[in-house]
N, C-alpha and C positions, 0 to 999 in steps of 0.2 A: 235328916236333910230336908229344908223346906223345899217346895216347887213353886212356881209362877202359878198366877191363875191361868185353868186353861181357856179362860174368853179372852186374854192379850198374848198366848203363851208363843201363836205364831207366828204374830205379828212384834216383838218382842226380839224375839231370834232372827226373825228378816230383817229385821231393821239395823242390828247391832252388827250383825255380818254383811250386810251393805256398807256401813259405816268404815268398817274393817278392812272393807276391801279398796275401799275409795282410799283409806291410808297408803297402803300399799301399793297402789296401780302404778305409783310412779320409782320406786325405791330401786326399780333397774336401772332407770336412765341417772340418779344420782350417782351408781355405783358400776359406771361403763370407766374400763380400766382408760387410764390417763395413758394411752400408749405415747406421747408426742413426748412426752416429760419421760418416759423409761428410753426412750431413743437418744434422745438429748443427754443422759444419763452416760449413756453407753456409748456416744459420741465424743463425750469428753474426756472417756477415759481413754478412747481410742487416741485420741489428741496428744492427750497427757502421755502416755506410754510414748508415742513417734518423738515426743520431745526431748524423752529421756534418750532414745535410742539416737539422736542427732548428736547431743550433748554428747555422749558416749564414743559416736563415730567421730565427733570433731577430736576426741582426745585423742583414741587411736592413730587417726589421720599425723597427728604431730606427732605421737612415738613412732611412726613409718618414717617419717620423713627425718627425724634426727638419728631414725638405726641405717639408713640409706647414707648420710652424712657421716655416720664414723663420730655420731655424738656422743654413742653407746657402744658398747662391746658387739662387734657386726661380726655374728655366726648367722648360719644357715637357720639354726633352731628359731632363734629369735626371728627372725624373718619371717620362718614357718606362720609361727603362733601369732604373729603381729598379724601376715594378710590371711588368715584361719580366722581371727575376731571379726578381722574389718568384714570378712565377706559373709558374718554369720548376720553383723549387725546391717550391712547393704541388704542381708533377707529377709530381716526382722523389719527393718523399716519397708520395702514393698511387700511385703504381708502386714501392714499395719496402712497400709495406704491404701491396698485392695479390699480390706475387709471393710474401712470409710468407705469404701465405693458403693458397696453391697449394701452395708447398712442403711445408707441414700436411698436407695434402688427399693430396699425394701419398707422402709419408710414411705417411699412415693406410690407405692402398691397399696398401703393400707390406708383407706377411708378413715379408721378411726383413729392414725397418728394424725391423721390432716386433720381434723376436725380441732379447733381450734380450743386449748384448755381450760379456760376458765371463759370461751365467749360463748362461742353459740352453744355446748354441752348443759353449762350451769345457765342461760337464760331459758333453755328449754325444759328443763328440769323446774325453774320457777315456774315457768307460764303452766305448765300440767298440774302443779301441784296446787296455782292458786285456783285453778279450774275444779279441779276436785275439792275444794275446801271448800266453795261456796256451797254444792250437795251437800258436804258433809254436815253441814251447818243447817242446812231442810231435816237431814234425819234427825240430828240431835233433837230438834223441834218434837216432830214423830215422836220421838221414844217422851219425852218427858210428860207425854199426854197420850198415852197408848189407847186408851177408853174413848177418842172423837172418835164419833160416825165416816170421819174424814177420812184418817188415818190413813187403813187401807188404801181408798186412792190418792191419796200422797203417796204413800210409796209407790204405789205403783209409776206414780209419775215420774219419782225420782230415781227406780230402780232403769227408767226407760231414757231417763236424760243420760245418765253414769255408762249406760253401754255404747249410745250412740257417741257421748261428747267426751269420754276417759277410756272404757275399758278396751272399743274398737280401738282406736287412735291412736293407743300406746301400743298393741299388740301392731300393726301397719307399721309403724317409724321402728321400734323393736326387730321386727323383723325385714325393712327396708334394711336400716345398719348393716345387719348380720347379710342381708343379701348384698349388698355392693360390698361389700370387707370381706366377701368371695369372691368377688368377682361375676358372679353366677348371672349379674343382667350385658355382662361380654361389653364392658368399657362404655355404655349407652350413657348413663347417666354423667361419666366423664365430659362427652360430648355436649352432653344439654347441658351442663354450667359451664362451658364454652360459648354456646349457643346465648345465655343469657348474657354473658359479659357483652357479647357482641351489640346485644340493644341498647345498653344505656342509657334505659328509659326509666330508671329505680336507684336510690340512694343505698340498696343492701341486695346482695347478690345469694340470694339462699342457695341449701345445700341441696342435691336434686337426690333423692332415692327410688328402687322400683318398691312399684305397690302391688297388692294383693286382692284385694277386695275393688272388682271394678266400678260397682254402683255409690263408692265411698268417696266423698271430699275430705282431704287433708285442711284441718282449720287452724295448724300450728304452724305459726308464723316461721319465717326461717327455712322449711322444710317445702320442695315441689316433690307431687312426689307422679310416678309416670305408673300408669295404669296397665296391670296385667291383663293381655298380654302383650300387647304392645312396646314391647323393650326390644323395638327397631329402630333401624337407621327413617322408615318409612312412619316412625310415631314422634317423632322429635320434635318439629313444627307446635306439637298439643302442647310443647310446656312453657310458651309464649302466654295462653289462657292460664295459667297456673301462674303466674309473674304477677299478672292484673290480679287475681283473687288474692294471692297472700301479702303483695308490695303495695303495686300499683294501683289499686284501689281505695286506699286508705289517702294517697293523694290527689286522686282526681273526681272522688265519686263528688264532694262539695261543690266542687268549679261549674263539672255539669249541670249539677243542681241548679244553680245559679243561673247558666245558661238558657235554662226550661222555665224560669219563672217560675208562676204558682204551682203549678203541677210537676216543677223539678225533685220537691222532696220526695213527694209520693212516689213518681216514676224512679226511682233510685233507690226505693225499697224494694221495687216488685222482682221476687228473684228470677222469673225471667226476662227482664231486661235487664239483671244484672249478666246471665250469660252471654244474653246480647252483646252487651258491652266489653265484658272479656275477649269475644270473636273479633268484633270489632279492632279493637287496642291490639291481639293477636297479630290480625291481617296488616295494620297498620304497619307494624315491627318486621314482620317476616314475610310481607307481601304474598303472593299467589302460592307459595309453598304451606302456609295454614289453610288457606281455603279448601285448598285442595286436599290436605292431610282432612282436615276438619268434615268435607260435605263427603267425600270415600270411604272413610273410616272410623266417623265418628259418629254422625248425625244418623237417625234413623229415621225413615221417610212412613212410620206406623205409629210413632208417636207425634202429636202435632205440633208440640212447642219446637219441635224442631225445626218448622216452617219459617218462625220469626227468627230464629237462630241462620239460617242458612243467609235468607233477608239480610240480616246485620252483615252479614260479611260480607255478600255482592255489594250492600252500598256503600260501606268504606272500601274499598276498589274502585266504585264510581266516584267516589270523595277524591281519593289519592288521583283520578285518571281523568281531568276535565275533558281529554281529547276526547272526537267520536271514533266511530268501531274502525277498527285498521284488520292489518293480522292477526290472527291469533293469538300467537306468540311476541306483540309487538303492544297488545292496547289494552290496559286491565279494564274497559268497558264490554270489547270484545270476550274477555274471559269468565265476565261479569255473566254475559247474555249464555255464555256453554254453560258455566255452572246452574245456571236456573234452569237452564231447557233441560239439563241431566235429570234435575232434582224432581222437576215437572212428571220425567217421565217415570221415574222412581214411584212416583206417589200413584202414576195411573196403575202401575202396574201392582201395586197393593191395594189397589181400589178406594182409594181414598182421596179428596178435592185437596186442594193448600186452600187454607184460611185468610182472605186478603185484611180482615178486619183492622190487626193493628199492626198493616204494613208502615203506614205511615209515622205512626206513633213511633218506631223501631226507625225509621229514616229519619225524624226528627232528633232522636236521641244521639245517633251517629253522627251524625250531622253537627251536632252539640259539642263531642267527642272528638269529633277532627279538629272542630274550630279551634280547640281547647291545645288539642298537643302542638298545633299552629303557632298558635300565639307565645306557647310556651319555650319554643325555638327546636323543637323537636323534627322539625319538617330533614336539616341536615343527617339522621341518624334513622329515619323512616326507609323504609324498603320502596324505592318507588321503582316507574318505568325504566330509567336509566339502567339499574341494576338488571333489571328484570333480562333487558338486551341480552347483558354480557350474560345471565344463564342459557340463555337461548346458543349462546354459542358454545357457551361448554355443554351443553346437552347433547349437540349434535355429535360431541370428542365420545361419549359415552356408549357406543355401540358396540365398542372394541374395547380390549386392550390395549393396544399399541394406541391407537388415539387417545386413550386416557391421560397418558403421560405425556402428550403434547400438551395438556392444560397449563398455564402460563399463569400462576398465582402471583398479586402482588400484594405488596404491606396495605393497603387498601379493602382487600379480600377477606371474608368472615364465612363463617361458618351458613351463613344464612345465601349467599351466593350459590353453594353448594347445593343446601336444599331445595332451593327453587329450581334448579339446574336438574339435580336428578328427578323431580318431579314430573317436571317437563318432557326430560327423555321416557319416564315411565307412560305418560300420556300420548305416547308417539304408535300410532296406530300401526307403522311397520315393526316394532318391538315384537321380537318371536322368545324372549328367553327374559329370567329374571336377572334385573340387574342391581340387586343387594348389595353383592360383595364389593362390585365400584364401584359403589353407590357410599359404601364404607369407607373404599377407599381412597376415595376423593374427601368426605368429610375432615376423616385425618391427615390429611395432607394440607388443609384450611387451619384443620387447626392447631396442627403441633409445628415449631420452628423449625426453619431451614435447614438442610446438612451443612454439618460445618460450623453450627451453632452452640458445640458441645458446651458442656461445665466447664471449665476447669479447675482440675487437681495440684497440688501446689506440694511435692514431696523432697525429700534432701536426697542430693545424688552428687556423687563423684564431680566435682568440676575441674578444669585444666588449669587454672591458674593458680601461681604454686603449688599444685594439688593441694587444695583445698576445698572443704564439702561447701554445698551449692543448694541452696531451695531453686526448683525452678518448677516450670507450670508445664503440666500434662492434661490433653483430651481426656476429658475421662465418658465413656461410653462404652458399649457392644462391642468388641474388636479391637479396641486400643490397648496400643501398649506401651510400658515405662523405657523409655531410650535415655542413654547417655550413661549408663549407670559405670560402675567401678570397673577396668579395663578385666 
């Protein structure tokens, strides 16, 4: 058996199992079972089967009604066995209508029947694998000239591109999946693609998952994904910033550009004023509920780029809020001046100045940014003062129970009303206890439909005119139940 020489023998073997594995990184996400299509499957047969069962009951129905008339030989037996079928097939069909119900119910549970079969599954599945093709295409290089001096640091480059941009990134969305298709981040990311529908600010509504790796950006399009541990009602607001990076940015970063003149390209590369800009565009959407989620829970007052970051957001607040300072709770110029004076104090108390350097340059760019979603007609679907009010008032419902459920939602109302409202209350200096669970409970109540909005179920049941069977329409929900059926 020949060997490799051993001056290429390690580099040889690193390269071809790099190679190797960059085939593979994605061969899960093409082979994530099509659940939407086995439900559908199993929906049809439920269909099919009630059909049969209706067909069946309607024949029954007419041998009852001709052995009643003396059509037939009228004993008792036959009578028996006539309503013994009918009421076996009256149980056949509400057990074939229940079991539709469930199969809904449990369909609407699972992440991955919702995920759409051939759309966003299979473009996600392209976009990773043309990612990894292009590496794969550097090693191929590698290997067929194993003897350059280079070598070695090519690969190492490209063993360091493949983990950061394929091997994290599938293993985060892989296990995002598998996290919401348990349920295990407790309906959050339900909520935040609620939350996104609500802006309206983007041509395609991604899929939101919890993430795992906090220091990590999601760079696959389609996908938000909400940062561990943060898979609260109080981390939601974040995924406004996640909208602008995977959507919204591919549409607005040119305009800005445009905006800024000579220095627009460059400033729109720099990836701190691209965070900027996502804070920004954030605030803009979700008003004083990002700011606040954002400079609390997000921003660290030890590292300094957070400085301009904080910046972008007070001054799109001052963009959105030409008034001067009112109340509090009434003037996002006023809210503008607490969050810096907070921030201010944050940084004294880790011993560290803020950097005014390029305050301005981050005000100009904002600045750029408002004008832009302005122009674009964007201003009707922004978070402004107006809304801000009415959270002021459901913030106050928020201390109790019983005041909770005075809250008075209308078709108007989104999810984003909500979070400015419990933010607000959480900001409420006489607040002695955590307010999460109302805090939950208000969101869902924004965003899932009114009582009384049920589905309807559509099953065959006894009717009174000439007795004969009847399709008629049933609540179908928690509690409900099948009326009118066979006496």
């Amino acid at each position: 058996m020949s060997q490799y020489p051993p001056e290429t023998l390690l580099l040889r073997i690193r390269a071809e199992t790099l190679r190797l594995n960059l085939k593979r990184a994605h061969a899960a996400f093409k082979d994530l079972p099509s659940l939407k299509g086995h439900f559908k499957e199993f929906e049809d047969r439920l269909s099919n089967m009630r059909e049969c069962a209706a067909e069946l009951f309607d024949k029954v129905t007419d041998l009852r009604r001709r052995v009643f008339r003396a059509e037939v030989l009228r004993t008792e037996d036959v009578k028996e066995v006539v309503k013994d079928v009918q009421d076996r097939l009256e149980t056949m069909a509400d057990d074939l209508a229940s079991a539709r119900v469930k199969l809904n119910e449990l369909g609407g549970n699972s992440y991955l029947a919702q995920m759409k079969e051939k759309g966003r599954g299979q473009s996600t599945w392209e976009c990773l694998n043309q990612r990894a093709a292009g590496l794969q295409q550097d090693v191929e290089k590698i290997e067929k000239d194993l003897s350059d001096p280079n070598a070695w640091k090519a690969l190492s480059k490209a063993e360091a591109d493949a983990t950061d941009n394929v091997f994290h990134e599938s293993i985060e969305l892989l296990c995002g999946i598998a996290l919401r298709d348990a349920h295990l981040d407790a309906d959050i990311c339900d909520l935040a693609e609620a939350l996104i529908r609500s802006i309206r600010a983007s041509a395609t509504h991604p899929n939101v998952i919890p993430g795992g790796i906090s220091g990590m950006m999601m760079t696959i399009e389609r996908f938000i994904r909400l940062r561990f541990p943060e898979w609260t009602i109080w981390g939601l607001p974040l995924a406004a910033h996640e909208l602008w990076r995977v959507s919204a940015r591919a549409q607005l970063d040119n305009l800005v550009a445009k905006s800024l003149e000579a220095e627009g390209a460059s400033l729109i590369k720099d990836p701190t004023i691209q965070q900027c800009l996502g804070d920004a565009y954030a605030t803009y959407f979700m008003g004083p509920a990002y700011a606040l989620a954002a400079v609390t829970l997000l921003f660290d007052p030890t590292r300094a780029q957070n400085d301009l970051r904080v910046h972008a957001t007070e001054s799109m607040l001052r963009c959105m809020d030409p008034t001067k300072a009112g109340a509090f709770s009434e003037s996002y110029q006023t809210l503008a001046d607490h969050l810096a004076s907070a921030w201010k104090a944050a940084k004294q108390q880790v011993g560290t100045a803020i950097d005014p350097s390029k305050a301005e340059v981050v005000e100009k760019v904002v600045a750029a940014l408002f004008n832009r979603l302005e122009a674009l007609g964007y201003s009707h679907s922004h978070f402004g003062v107006a809304e801000w009010k009415k959270a002021r008032n459901w913030a106050d419902k928020l201390q109790s129970d019983a005041a909770l459920e005075e809250i008075k939602i209308s078709d108007k109302d989104d999810l984003r009303h909500a979070l400015n409202a419990v933010w607000l209350a959480r900001l409420d200096a006489a607040r002695t206890e955590d307010l999460s669970e109302r805090a939950h409970r208000l969101a869902h109540r924004v965003a899932k439909p009114a009582e009384g909005q049920d589905e309807q179920l559509t099953v065959p049941v006894w009717g009174t005119d000439n007795q004969a069977l009847k399709l008629r329409s049933f609540a179908k929900g928690p509690g409900k139940k099948l009326s009118g059926l066979l006496p």
